[in-house]
N, C-alpha and C positions, 0 to 999 in steps of 0.2 A: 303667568308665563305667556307669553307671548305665541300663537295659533300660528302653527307653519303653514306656506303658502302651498296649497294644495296644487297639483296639476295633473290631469289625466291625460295620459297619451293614446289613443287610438291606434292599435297596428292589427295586421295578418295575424303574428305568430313570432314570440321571438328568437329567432331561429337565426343564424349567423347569414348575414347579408350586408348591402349598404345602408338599408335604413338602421336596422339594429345596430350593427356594428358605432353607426353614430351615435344612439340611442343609447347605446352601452356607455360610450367613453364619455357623452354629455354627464350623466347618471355619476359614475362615479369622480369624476372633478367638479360636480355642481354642492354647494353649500348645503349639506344635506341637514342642518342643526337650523336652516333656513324654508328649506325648501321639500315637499312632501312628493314621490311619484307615484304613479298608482297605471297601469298597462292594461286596458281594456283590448282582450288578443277574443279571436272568433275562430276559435276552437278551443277543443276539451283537452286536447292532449298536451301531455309535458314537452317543453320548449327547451334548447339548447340554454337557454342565461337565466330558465326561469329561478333554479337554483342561485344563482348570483345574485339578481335580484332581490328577491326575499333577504338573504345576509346581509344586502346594503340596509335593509327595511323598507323596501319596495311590496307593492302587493298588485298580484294578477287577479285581474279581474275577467271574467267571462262570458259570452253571450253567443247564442248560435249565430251561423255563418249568412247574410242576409240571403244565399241562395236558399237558405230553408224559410223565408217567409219574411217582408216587409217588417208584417206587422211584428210579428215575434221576434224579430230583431229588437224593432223599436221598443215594446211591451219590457224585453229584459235589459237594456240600455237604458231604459227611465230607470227602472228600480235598483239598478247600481249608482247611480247618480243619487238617487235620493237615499240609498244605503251607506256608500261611501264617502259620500262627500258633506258638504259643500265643497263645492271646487270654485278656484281661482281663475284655471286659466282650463282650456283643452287646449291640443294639441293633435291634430290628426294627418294622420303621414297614407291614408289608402287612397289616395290620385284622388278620382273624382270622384269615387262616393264619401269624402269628406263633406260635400253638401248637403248630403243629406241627413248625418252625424251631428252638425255645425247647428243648423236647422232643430232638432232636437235639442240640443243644448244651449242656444237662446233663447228656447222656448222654454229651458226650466233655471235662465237666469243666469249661465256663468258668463262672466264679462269678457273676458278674453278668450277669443274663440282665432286660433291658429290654423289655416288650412295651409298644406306642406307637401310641394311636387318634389316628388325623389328620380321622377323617370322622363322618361320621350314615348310617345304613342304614334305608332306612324299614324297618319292622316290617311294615305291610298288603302290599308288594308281596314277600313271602317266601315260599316256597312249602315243602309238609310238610319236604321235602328239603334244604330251604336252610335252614330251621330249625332240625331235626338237624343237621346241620354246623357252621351258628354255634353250636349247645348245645355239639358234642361239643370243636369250637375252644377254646370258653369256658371246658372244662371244662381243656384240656390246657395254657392261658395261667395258671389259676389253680395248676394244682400243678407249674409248671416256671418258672414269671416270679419273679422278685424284686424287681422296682420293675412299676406297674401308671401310665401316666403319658397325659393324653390333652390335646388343645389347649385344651379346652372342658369345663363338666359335663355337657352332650349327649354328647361324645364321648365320654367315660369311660363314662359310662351305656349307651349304642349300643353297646360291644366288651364291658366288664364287668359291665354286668347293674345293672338300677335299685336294686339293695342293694348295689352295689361300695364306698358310703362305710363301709361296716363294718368292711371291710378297709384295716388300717392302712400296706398299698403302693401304693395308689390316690393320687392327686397329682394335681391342673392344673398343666400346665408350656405357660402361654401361648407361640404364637410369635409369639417377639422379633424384633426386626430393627433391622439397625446402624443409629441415629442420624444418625451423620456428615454422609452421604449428605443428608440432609435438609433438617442447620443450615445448609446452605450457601445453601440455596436461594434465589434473588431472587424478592421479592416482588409484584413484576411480569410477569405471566405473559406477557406480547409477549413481554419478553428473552428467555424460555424458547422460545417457538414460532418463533422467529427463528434461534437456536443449534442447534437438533433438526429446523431444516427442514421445519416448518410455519411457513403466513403468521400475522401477525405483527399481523392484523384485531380487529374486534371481535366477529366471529360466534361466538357459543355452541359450544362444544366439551368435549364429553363422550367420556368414555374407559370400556374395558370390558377388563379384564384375566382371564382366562380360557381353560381347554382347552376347545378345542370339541369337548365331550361333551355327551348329554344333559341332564346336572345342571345343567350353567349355564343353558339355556334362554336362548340365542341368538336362537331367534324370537320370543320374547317381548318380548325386548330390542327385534329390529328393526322389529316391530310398533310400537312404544308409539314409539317414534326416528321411526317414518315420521311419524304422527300430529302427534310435535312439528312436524316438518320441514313439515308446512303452511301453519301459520302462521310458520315462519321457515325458507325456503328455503336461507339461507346457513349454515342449521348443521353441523356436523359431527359424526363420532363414532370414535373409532379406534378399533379390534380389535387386544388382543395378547395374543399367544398364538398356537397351531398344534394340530391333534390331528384326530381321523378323523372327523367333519364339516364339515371346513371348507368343501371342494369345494360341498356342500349351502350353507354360510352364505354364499356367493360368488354359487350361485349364486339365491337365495333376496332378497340385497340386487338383485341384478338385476332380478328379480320386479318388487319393488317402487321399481324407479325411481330408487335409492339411489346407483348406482356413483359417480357424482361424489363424494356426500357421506359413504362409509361407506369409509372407510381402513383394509385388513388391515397391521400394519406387525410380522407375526411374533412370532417369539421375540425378547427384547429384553436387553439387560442393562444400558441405562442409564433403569430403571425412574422410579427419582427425581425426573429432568431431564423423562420425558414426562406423569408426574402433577403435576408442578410448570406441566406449561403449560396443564392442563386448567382446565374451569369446572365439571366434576361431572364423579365417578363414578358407576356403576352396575352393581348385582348382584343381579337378577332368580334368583338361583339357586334349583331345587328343592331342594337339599340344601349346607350347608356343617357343617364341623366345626369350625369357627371364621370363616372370612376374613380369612387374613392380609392380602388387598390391603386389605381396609376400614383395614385398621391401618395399612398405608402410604399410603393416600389420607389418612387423616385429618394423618399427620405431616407429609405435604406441606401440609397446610394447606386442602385440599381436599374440599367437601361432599359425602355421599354419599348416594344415594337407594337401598334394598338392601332385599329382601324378606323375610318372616318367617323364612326359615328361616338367616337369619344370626343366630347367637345374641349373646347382651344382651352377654356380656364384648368384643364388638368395640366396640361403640362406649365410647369414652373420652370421654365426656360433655363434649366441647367444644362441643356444640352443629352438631355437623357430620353428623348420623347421622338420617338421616329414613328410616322402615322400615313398609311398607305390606305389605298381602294381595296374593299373585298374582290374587287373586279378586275384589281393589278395581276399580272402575270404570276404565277404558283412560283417560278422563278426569280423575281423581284424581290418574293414575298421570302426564301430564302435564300436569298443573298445580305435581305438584311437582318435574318436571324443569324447567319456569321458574322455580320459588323458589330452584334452586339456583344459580341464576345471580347474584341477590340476597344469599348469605351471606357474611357476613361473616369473613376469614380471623384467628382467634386467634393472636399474634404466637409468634415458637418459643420464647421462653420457657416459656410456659404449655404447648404442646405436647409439652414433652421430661417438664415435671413431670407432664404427664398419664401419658404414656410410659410413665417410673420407677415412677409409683404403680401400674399396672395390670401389672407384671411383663412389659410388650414391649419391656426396654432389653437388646437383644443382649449388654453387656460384663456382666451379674448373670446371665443366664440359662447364659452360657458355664459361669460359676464356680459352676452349682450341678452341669451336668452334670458338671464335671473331679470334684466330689465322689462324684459316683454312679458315676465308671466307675473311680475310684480304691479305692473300698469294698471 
């Protein structure tokens, strides 16, 4: 019988995000009677899909967090590599300490060695020290990687260096995500808000999917929500998502007089069904490396209001993608959370060919990575 193609992914923790969430949908549309995954996560604790995982036949694998020591990192990343594998390919999605991962795993012989920007780093808030470090990363990504792959041209640029197109490993490899989910959707957004247990009205509702960290910029969000909420008392806005400000975004919606109308409804996994009952999204974010949800707000059929630092390859030019300064006017900023309430849903034919054309159809993007960890 024929030795399935091993691959080990490198992440944080699998925890519902952009990289996971890609991770996930790679995983379960990738040729699994082909192909073996194995998720070296740095930490101890149970993850949101470690469950999932495991029932595909996946296995987490563990090692402490390099804040707890170089070497002890390094020391228990050898011995899962020589425990678990041979491995075919790695796969490492943590920015710039992918170098030094990479580094390790050339040195015990896997061939294909994948480094993977998922984000944008600003550049001004770096310090002498953190400069050196992304140089010295950059440097040990560039002579130990084999494929060089980011969501975005921001993001490629942000990990590999604003000359990385010279180098003929460097690649956009948009994230995809499964269709299915999508074409099912009814076109009628009550049914939706009826079935997921929201009412089933006509008040304005907007969604925000997102870790509550810094980078999303949370208060920004419930600032510009209050404002709309003046003049339309019965609107609403759901938070999903989980992460180490929430307590603050809890109690910050309180602040401002919001609890009735500002819904945390967690970690989710039936994303689809609750962007299909919304009337807009919104992502005020300081930093993205793409925006996968822009991508699945859009599939859903659903406008999005999203700020500059969402880059241009999200929006798939249906007309659904309205993108302002954090620095625009709080007014601006709702006026055009009313227009979104006003657009008009492209039917899914047009949205799937958008889809395909712009490289986010999960079943191409599966077959180009079987290619790369087959190599």
């Amino acid at each position: 019988m024929r030795r399935k193609i091993k691959v080990l992914h490198v992440v944080g923790k699998m925890h519902p995000g952009g990289i996971e969430t890609l991770l996930m949908n790679v995983y379960r549309h990738i040729d699994r009677e082909r192909f073996e995954f194995h998720f070296a996560v740095q930490t101890e604790e149970r993850a949101f899909y470690d469950e999932e995982i495991e029932q595909l036949g996946g296995t987490i694998i563990r090692q402490p967090h390099p804040q707890k020591g170089l070497a002890r990192f390094r020391r228990q990343l050898e011995a899962n590599i020589r425990r678990h594998g041979p491995y075919d390919a790695v796969h490492s999605h943590i920015f710039s300490f992918s170098g030094y991962v990479l580094k390790i795993c050339k040195d015990m012989g896997i061939p294909v060695r994948i480094s993977h920007s998922h984000t944008v780093h600003r550049s001004e808030v770096k310090s002498l020290l953190r400069k050196a470090y992304l140089a010295y990363m950059r440097h040990l990504i560039r002579r130990n990687a084999t494929h060089l792959l980011g969501c975005s041209r921001t993001s490629c640029e942000s990990l590999f260096g604003a000359d990385c197109w010279n180098d003929p490993r460097v690649d956009v490899f948009p994230n995809a995500i499964a269709l299915e989910p999508y074409a099912t959707l009814p076109a009628e957004r009550s049914a939706l808000r009826e079935r997921i247990g929201l009412d089933k009205g006509a008040a304005p509702l907007f969604a925000h999917i997102g870790r509550f960290q810094e980078m999303k910029n949370h208060p920004f969000l419930l600032d510009r929500f209050a404002e709309f909420a003046q003049s339309s008392p019965d609107a609403r806005l759901i938070l999903i998502g989980d992460g180490p400000q929430r307590l603050h975004i809890e109690e910050r919606v309180r602040e401002l007089g919001l609890a009735s109308q500002v819904v945390f409804l967690g970690q989710r996994k039936d994303i689809p069904e609750l962007l299909g009952a919304v009337d807009g999204f919104i992502l005020p974010s300081l930093i993205e490396g793409l925006g996968i949800v822009v991508i699945e707000a859009q599939a859903a059929g659903v406008p999005c209001l999203v700020s500059e630092a969402v880059p241009k390859e999200a929006d798939l030019n249906l007309g659904l993608v309205r993108q302002l300064r954090l620095d625009d006017t709080p007014q601006l900023w709702v006026e055009a959370m009313q227009q979104l309430l006003h657009s008009s849903q492209p039917d899914w034919d047009k949205r799937r060919q958008a889809l395909d054309h712009a490289g986010y159809n999960m079943t191409s993007s599966v077959r180009r990575l079987e290619m790369l960890y087959g190599s």
